[in-house]
N, CA, C and O atoms as a GROMACS GRO file, in nm:
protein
  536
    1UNK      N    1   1.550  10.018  -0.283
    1UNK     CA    2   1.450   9.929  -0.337
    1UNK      C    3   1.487   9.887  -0.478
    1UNK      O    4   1.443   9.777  -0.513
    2UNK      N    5   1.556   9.952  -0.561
    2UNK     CA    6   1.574   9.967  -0.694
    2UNK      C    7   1.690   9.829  -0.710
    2UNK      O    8   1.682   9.741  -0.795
    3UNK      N    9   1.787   9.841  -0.609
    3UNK     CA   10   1.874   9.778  -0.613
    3UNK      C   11   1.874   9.651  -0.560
    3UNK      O   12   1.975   9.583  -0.578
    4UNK      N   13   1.746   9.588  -0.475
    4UNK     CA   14   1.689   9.485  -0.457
    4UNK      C   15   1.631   9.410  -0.559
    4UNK      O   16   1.647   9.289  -0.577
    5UNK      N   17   1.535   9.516  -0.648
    5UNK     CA   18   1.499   9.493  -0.794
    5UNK      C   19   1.598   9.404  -0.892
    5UNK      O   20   1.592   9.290  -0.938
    6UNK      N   21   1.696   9.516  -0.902
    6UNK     CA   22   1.791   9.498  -1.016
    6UNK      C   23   1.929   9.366  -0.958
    6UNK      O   24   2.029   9.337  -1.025
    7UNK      N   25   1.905   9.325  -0.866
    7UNK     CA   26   1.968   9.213  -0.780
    7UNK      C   27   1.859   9.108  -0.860
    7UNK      O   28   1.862   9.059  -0.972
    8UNK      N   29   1.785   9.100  -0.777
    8UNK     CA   30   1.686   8.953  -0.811
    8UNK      C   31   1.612   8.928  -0.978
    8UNK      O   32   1.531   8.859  -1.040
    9UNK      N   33   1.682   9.008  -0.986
    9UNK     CA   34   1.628   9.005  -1.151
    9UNK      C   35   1.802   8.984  -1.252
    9UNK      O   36   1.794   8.961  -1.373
   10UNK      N   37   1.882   8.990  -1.213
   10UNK     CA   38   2.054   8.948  -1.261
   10UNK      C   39   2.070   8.804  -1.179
   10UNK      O   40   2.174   8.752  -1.219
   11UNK      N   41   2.004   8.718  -1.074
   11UNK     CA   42   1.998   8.620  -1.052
   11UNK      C   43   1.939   8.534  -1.192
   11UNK      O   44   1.984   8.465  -1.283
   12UNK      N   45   1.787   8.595  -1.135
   12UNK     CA   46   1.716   8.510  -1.272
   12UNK      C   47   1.769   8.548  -1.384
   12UNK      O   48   1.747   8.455  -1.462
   13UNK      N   49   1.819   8.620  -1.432
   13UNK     CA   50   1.900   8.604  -1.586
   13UNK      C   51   2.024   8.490  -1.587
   13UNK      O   52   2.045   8.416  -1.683
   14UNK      N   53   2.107   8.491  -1.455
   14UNK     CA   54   2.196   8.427  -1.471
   14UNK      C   55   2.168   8.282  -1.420
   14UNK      O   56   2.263   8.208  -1.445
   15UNK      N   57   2.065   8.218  -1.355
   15UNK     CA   58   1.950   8.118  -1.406
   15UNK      C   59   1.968   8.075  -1.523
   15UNK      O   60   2.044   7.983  -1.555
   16UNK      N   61   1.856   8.181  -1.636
   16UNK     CA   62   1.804   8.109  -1.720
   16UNK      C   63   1.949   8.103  -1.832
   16UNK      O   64   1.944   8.039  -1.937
   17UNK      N   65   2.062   8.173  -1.792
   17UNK     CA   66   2.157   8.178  -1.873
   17UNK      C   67   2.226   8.032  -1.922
   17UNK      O   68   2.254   7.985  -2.033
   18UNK      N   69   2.244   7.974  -1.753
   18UNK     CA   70   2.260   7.871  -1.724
   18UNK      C   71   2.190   7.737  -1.783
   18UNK      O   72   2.238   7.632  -1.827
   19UNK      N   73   2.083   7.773  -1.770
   19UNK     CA   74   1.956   7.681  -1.850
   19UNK      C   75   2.010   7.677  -2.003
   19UNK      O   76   2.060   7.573  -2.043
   20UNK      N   77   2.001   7.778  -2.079
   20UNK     CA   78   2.025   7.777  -2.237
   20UNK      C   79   2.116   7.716  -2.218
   20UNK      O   80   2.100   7.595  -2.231
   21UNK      N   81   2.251   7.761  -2.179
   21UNK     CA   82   2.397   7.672  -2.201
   21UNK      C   83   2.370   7.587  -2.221
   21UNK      O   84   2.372   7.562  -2.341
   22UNK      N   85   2.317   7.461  -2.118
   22UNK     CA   86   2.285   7.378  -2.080
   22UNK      C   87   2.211   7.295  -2.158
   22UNK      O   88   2.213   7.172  -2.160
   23UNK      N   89   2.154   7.363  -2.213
   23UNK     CA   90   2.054   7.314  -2.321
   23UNK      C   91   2.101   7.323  -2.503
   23UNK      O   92   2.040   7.350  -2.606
   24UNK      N   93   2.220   7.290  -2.474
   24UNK     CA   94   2.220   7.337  -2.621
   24UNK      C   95   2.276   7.209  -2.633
   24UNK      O   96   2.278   7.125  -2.544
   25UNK      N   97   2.338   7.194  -2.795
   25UNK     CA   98   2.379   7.077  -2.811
   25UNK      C   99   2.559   7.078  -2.834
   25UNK      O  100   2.604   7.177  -2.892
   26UNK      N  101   2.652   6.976  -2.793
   26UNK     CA  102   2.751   7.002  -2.851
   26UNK      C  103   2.811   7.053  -2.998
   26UNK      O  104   2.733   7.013  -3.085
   27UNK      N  105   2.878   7.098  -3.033
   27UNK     CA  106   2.952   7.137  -3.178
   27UNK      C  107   3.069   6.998  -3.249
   27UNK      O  108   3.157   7.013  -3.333
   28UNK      N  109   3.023   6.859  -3.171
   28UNK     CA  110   3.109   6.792  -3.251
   28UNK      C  111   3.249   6.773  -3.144
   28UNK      O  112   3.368   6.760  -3.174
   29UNK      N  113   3.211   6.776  -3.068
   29UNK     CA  114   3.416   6.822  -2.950
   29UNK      C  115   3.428   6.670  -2.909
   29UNK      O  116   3.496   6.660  -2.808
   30UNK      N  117   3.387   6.561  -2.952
   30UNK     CA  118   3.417   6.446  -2.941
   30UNK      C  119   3.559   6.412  -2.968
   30UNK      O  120   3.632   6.502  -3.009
   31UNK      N  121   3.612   6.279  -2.949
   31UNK     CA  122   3.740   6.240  -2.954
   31UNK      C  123   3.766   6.218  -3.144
   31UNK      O  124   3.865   6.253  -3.207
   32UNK      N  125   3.698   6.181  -3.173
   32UNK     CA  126   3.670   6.182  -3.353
   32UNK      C  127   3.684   6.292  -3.415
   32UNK      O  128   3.728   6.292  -3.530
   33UNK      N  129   3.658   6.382  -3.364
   33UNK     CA  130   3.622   6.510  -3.394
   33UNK      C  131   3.749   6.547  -3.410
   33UNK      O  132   3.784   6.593  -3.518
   34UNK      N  133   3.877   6.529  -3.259
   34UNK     CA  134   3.981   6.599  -3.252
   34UNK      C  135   4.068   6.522  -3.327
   34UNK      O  136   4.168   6.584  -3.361
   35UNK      N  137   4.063   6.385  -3.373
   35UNK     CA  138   4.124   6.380  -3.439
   35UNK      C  139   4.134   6.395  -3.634
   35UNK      O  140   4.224   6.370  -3.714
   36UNK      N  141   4.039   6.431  -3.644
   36UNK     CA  142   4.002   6.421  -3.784
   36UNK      C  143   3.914   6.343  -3.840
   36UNK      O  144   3.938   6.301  -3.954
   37UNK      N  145   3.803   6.310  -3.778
   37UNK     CA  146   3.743   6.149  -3.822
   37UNK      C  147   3.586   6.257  -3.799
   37UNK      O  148   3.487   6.193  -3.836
   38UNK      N  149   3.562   6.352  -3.766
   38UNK     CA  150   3.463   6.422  -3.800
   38UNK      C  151   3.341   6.423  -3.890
   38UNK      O  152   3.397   6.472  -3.988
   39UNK      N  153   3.227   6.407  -3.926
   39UNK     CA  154   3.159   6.416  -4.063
   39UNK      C  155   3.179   6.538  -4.133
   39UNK      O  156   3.130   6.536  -4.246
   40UNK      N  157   3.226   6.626  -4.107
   40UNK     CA  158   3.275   6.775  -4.165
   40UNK      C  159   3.387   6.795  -4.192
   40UNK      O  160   3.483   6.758  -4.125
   41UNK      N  161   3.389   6.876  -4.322
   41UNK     CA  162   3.551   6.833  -4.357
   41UNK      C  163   3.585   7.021  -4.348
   41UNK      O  164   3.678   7.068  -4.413
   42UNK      N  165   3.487   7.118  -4.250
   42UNK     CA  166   3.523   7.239  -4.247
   42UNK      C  167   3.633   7.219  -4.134
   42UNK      O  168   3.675   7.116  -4.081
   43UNK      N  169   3.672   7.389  -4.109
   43UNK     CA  170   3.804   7.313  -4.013
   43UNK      C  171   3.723   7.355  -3.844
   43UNK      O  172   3.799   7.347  -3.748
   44UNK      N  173   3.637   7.379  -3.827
   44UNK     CA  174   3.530   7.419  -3.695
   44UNK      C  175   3.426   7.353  -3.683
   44UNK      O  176   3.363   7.349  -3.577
   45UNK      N  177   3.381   7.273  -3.818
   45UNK     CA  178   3.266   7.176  -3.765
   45UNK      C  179   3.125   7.271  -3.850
   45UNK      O  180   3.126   7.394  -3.847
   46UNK      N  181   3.026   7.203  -3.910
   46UNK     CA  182   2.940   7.204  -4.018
   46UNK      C  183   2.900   7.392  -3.965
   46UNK      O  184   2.929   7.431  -3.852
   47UNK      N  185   2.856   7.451  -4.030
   47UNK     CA  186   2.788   7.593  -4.022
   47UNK      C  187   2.625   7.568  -4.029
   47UNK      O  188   2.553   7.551  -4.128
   48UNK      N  189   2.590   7.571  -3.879
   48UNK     CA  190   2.422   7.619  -3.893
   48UNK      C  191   2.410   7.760  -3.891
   48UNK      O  192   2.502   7.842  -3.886
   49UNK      N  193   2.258   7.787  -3.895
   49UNK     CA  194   2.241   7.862  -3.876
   49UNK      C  195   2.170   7.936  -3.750
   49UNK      O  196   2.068   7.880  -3.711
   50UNK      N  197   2.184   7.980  -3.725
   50UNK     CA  198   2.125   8.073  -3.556
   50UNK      C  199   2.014   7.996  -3.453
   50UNK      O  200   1.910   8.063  -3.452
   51UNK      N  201   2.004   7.884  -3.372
   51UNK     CA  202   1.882   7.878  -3.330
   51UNK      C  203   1.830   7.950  -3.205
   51UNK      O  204   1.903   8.025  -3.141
   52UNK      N  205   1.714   7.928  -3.172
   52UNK     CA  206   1.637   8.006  -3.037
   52UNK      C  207   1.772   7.982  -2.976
   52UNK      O  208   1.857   8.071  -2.983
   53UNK      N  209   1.791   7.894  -2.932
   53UNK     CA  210   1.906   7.853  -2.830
   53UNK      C  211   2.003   7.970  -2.791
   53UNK      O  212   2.010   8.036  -2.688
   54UNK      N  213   2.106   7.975  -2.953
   54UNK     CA  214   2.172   8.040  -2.963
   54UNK      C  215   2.184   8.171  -2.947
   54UNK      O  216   2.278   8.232  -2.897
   55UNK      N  217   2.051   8.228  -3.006
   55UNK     CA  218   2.000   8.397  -2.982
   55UNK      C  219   1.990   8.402  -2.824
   55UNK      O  220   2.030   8.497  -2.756
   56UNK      N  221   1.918   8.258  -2.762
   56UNK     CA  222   1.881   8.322  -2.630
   56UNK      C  223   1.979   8.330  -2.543
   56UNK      O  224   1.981   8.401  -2.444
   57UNK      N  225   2.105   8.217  -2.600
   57UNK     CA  226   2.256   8.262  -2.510
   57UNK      C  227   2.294   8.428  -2.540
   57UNK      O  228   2.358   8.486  -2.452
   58UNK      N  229   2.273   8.469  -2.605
   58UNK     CA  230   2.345   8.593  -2.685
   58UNK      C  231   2.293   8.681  -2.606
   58UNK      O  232   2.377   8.758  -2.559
   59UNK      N  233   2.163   8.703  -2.565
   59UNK     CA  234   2.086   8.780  -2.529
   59UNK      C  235   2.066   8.744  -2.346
   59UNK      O  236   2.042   8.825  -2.258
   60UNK      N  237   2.081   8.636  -2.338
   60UNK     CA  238   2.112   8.646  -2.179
   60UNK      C  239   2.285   8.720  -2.164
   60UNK      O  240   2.326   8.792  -2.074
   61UNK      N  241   2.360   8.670  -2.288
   61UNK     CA  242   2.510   8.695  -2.210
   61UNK      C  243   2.517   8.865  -2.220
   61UNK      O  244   2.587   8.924  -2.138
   62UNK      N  245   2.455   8.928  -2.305
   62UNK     CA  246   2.403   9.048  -2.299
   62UNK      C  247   2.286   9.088  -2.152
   62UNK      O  248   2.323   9.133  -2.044
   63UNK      N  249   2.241   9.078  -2.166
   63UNK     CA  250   2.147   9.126  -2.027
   63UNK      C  251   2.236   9.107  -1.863
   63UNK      O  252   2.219   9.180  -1.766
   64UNK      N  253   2.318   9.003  -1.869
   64UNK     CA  254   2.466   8.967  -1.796
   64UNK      C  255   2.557   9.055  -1.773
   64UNK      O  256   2.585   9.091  -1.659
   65UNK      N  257   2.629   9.112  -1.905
   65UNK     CA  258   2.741   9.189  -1.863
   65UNK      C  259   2.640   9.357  -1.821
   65UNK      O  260   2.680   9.424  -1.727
   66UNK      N  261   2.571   9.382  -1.865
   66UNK     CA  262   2.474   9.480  -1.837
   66UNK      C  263   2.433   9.481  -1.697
   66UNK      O  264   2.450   9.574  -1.619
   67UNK      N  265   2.370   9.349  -1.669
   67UNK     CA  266   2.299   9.367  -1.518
   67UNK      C  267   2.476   9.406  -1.445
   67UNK      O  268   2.503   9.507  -1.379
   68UNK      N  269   2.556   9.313  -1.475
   68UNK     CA  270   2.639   9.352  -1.385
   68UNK      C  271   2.702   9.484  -1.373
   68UNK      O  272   2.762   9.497  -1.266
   69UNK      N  273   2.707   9.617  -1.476
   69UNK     CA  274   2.790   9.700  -1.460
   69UNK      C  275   2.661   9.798  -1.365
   69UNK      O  276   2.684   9.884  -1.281
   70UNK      N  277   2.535   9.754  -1.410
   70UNK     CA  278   2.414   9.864  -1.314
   70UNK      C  279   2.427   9.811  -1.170
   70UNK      O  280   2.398   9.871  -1.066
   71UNK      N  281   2.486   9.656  -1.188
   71UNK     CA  282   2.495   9.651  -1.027
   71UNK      C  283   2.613   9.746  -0.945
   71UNK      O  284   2.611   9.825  -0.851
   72UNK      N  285   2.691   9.704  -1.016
   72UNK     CA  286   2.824   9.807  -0.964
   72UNK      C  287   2.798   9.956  -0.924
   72UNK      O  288   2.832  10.022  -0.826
   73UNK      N  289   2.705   9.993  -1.067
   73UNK     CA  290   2.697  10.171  -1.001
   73UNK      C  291   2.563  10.164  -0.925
   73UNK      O  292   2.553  10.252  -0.838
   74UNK      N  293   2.447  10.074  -0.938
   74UNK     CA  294   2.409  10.095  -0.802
   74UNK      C  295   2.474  10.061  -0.667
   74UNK      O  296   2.441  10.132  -0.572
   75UNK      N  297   2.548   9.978  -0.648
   75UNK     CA  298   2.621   9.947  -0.518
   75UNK      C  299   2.713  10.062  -0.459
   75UNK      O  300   2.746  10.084  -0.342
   76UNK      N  301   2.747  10.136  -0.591
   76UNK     CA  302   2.809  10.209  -0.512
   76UNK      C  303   2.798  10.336  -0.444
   76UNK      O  304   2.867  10.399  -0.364
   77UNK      N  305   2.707  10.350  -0.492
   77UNK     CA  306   2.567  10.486  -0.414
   77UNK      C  307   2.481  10.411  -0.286
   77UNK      O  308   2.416  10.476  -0.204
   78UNK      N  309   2.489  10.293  -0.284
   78UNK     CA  310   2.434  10.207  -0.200
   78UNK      C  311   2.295  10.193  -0.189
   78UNK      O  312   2.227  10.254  -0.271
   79UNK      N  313   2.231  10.114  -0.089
   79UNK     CA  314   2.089  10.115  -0.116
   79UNK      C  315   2.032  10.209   0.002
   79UNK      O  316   2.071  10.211   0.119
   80UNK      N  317   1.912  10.300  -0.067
   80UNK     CA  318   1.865  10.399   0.035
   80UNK      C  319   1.836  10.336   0.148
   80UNK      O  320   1.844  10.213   0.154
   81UNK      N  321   1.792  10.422   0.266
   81UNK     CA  322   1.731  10.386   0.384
   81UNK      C  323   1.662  10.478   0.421
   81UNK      O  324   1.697  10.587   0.376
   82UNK      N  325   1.543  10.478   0.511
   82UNK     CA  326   1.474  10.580   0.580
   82UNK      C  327   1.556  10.683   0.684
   82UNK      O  328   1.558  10.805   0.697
   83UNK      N  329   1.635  10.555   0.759
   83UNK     CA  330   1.694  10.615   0.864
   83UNK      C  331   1.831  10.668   0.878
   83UNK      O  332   1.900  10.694   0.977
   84UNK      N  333   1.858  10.680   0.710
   84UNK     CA  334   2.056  10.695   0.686
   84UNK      C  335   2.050  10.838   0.733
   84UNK      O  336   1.952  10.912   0.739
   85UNK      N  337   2.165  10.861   0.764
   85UNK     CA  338   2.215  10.979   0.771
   85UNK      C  339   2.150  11.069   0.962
   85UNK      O  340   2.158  11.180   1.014
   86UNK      N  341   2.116  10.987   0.983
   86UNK     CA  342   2.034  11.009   1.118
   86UNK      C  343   2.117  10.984   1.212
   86UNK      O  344   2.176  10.876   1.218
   87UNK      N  345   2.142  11.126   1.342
   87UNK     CA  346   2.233  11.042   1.432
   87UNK      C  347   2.116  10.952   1.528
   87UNK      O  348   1.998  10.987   1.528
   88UNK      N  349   2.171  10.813   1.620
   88UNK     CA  350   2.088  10.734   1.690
   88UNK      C  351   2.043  10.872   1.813
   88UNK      O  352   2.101  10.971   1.857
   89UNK      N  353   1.862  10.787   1.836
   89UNK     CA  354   1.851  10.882   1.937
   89UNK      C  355   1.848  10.888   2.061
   89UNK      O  356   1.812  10.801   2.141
   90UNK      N  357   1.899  11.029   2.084
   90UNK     CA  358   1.950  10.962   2.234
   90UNK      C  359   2.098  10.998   2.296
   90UNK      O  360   2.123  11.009   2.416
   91UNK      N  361   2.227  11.018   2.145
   91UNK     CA  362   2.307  11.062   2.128
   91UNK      C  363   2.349  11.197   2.126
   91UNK      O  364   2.310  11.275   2.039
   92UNK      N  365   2.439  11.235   2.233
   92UNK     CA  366   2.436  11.410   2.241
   92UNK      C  367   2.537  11.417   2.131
   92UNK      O  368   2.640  11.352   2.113
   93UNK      N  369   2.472  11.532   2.049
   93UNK     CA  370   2.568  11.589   1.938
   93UNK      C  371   2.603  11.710   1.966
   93UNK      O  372   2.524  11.805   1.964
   94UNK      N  373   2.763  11.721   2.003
   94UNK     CA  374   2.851  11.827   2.018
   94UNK      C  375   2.858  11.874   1.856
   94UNK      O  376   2.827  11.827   1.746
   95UNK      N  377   2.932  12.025   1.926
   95UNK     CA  378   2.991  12.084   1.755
   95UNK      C  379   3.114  12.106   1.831
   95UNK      O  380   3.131  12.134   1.950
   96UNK      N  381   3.215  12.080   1.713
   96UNK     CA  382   3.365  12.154   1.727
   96UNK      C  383   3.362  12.251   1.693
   96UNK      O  384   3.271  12.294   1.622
   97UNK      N  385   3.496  12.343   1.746
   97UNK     CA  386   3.507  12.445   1.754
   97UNK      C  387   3.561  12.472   1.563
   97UNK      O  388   3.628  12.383   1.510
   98UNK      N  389   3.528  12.578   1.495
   98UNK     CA  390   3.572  12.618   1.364
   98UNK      C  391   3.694  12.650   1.390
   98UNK      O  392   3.707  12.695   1.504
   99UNK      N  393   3.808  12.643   1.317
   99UNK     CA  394   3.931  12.716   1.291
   99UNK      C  395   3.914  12.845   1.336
   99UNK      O  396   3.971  12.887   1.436
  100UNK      N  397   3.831  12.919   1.263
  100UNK     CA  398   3.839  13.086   1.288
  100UNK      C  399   3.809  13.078   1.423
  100UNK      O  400   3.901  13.127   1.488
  101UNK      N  401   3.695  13.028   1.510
  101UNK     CA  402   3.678  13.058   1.586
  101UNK      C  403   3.805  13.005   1.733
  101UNK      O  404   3.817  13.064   1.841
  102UNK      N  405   3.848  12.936   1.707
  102UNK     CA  406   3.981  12.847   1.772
  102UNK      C  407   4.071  12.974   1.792
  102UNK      O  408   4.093  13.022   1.903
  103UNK      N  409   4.115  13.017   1.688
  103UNK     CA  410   4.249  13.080   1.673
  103UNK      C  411   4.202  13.226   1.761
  103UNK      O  412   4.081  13.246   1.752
  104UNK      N  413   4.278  13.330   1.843
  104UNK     CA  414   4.285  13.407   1.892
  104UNK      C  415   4.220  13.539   1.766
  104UNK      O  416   4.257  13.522   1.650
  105UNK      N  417   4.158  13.621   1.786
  105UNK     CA  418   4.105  13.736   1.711
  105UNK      C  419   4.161  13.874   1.745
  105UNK      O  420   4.134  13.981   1.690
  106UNK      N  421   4.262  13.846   1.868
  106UNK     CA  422   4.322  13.962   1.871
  106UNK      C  423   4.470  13.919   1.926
  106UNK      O  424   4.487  13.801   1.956
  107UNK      N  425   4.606  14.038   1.944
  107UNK     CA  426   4.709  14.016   1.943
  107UNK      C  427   4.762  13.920   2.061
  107UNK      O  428   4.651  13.903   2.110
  108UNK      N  429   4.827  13.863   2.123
  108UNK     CA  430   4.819  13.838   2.276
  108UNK      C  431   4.888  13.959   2.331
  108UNK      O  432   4.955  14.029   2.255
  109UNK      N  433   4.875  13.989   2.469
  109UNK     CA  434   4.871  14.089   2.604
  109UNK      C  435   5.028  14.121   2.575
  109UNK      O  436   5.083  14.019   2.531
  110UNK      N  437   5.114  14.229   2.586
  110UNK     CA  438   5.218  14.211   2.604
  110UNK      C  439   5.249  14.139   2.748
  110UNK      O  440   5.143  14.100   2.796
  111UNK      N  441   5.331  14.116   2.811
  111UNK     CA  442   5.382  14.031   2.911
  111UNK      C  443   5.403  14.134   3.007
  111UNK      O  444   5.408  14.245   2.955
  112UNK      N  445   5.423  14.133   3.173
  112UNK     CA  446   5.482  14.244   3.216
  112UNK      C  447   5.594  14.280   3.243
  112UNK      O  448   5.680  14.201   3.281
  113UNK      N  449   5.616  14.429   3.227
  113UNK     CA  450   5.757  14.452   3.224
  113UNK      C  451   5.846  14.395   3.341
  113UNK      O  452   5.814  14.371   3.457
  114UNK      N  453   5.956  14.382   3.280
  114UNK     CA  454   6.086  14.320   3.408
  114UNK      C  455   6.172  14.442   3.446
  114UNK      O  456   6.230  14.529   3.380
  115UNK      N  457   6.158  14.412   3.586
  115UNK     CA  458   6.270  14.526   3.631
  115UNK      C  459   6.412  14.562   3.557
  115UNK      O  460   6.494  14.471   3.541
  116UNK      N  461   6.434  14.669   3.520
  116UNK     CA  462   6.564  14.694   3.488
  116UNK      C  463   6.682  14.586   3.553
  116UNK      O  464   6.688  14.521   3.656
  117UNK      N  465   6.750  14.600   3.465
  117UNK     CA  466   6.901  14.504   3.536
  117UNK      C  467   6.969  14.587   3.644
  117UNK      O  468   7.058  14.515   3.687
  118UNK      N  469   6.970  14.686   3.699
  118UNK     CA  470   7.030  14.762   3.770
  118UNK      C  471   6.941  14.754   3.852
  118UNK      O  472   6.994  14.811   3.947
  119UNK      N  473   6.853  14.729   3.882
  119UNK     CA  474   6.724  14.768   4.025
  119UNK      C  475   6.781  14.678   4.120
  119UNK      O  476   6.842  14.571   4.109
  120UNK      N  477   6.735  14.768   4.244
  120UNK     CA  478   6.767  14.662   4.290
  120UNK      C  479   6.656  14.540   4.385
  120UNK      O  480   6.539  14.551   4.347
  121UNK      N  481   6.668  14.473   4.452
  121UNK     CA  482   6.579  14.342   4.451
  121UNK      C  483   6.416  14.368   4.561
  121UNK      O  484   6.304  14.319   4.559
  122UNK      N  485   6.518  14.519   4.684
  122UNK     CA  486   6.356  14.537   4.685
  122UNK      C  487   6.291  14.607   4.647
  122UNK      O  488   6.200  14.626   4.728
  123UNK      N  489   6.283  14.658   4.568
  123UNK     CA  490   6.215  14.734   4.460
  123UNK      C  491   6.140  14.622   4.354
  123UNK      O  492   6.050  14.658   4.279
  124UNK      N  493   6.167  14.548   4.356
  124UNK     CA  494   6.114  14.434   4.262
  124UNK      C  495   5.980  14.390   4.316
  124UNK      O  496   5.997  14.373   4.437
  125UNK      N  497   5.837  14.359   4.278
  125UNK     CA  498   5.741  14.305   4.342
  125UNK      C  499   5.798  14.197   4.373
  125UNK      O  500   5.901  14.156   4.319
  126UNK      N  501   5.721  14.126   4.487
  126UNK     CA  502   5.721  14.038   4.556
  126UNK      C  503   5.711  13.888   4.460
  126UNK      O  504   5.689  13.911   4.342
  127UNK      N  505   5.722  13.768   4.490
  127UNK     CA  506   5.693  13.648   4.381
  127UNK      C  507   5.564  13.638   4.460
  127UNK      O  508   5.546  13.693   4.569
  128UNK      N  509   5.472  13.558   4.391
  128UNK     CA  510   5.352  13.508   4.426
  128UNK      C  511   5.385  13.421   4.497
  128UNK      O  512   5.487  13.352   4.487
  129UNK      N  513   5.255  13.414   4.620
  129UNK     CA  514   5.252  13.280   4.701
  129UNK      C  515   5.334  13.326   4.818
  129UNK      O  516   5.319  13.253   4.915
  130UNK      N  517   5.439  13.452   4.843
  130UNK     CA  518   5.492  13.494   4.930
  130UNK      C  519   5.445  13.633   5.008
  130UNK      O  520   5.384  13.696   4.922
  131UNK      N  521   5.446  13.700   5.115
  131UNK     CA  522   5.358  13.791   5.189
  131UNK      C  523   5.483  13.867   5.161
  131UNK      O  524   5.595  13.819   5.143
  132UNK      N  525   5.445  14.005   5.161
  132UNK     CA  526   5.549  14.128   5.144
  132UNK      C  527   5.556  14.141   5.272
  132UNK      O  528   5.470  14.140   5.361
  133UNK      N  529   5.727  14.158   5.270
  133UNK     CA  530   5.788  14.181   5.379
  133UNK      C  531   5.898  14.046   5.410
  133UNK      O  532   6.012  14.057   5.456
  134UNK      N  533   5.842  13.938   5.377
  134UNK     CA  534   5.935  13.857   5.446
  134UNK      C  535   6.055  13.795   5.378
  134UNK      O  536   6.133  13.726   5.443
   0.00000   0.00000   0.00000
């Protein structure tokens, strides 16, 4: 909500920013001007002093670079929601298995022993899938 706020309110600044610019008067940047034919013989053109105008550019271009850096760090936390972080419903939520629990907790089986190299073959159990005797 905050960041809806702080959105529509850096529009209207950059609005009325627009407006002052807009509203001000040139400094003399005529073709006379550039060449020397000026009524001012400073080298930038006569020195006023501060008007509304001017303060209110200053102070929008301030409220400007401002709105924009709060926009940034709000954007980047993003804007809340009721429903963030919610799985949809309806969706079966599995768990994976943990590491610890994955990995074996005890040694594996030794294997079974193999007949000596000297035995001989019927003395050896049978292979699977075959009937003793044949």
């Amino acid at each position: 909500m905050l960041y809806y706020i702080a959105t529509v309110l850096y529009v209207l600044v950059c609005f009325v920013m627009i407006g002052v610019i807009l509203l001000q008067q040139g400094k003399g940047g005529d073709m006379a001007a550039a060449f020397g034919g000026g009524s001012s013989q400073a080298a930038f053109g006569a020195r006023s002093g501060a008007t509304v105008l001017t303060r209110a550019t200053t102070v929008c271009a301030v409220l400007f670079l401002v709105g924009a850096l709060a926009l940034n760090i709000l954007a980047q936390r993003g804007p809340g929601s009721v429903v963030g972080g919610r799985a949809p419903q309806g969706a079966p939520t599995t768990t994976l298995p943990t590491p610890a629990q994955a990995a074996p907790t005890t040694a594996p089986a030794p294997a079974a022993q193999q007949p000596a190299t000297g035995a001989s073959p019927a003395t050896a159990p049978p292979a699977p899938g075959t009937a003793p005797g044949q």
